[in-house]
C-alpha positions as CSV (number, residue, x, y, z in Angstrom):
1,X,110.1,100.8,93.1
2,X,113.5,102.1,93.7
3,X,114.1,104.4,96.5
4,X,117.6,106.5,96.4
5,X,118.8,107.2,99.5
6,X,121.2,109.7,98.8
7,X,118.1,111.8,98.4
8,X,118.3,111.9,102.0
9,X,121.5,113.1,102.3
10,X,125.3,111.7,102.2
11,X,125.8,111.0,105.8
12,X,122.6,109.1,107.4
13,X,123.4,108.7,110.8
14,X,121.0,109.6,113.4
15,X,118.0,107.4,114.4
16,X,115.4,110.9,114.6
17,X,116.9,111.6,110.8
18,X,116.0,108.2,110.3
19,X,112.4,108.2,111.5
20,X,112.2,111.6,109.3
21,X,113.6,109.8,106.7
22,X,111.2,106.9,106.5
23,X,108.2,108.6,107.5
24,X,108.6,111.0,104.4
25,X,109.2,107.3,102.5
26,X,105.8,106.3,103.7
27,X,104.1,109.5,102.8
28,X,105.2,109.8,99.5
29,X,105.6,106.7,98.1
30,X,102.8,104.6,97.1
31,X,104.3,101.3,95.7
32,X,101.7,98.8,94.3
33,X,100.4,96.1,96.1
34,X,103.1,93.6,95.0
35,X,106.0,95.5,94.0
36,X,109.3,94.8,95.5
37,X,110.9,98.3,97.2
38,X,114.4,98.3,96.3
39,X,116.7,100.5,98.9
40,X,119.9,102.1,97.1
41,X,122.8,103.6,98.7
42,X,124.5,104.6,95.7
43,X,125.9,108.2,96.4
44,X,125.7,107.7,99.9
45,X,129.2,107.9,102.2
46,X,128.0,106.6,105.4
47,X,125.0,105.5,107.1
48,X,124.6,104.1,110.9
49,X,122.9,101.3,111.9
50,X,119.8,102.9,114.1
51,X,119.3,104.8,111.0
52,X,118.8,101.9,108.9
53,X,116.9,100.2,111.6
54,X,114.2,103.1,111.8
55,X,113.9,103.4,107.4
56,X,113.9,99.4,107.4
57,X,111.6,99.2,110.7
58,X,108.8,101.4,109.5
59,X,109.3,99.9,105.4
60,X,108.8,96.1,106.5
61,X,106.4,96.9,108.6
62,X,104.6,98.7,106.3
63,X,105.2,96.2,103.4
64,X,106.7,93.1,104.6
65,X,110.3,91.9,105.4
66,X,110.5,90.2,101.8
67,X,109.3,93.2,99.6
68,X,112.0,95.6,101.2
69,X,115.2,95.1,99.4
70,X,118.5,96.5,100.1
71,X,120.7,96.2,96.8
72,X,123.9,94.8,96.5
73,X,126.7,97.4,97.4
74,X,130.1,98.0,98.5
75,X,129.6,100.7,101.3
76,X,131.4,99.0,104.0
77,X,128.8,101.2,106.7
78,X,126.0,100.0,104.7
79,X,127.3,96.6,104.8
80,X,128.3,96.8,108.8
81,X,125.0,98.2,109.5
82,X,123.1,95.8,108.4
83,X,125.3,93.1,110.1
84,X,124.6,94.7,113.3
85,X,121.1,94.7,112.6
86,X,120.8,90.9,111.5
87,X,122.3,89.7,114.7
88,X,119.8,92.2,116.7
């Protein structure tokens, strides 16, 4: 299941847009039991890390660390974000 983030909006930066954001994620999307959830910041300028850390807080712990994906991209604040996050 792929989940666009850019549904969210272009600038994700606040960590109460976040929890918004994922909590709408875990209302409305049902993956199945094993299917990997894909995150895609394609169309999105910028995102901040404590949003990102609420959307992938609430997704892993919903369906594990290894079945929520972010894909490859070349968004430097996507990329920084989750830096910051990995060494948190």
């Amino acid at each position: 299941m792929r989940i666009h983030l850019r549904d969210f909006g272009q600038i994700l930066g606040s960590r109460p847009a976040g929890r918004e954001a994922a909590l709408a994620m875990r209302a409305y999307l049902k993956p199945a039991k094993d299917e990997t959830i894909e995150l895609d910041f394609e169309g999105v300028l910028s995102v901040g890390p404590s949003w990102l850390d609420e959307v992938l807080s609430a997704l892993r712990r919903d369906y594990g660390k290894t079945r929520v994906v972010v894909l490859p991209t070349t968004n430097a604040s996507v990329i920084e974000s989750l830096k910051i996050l990995d060494e948190g």
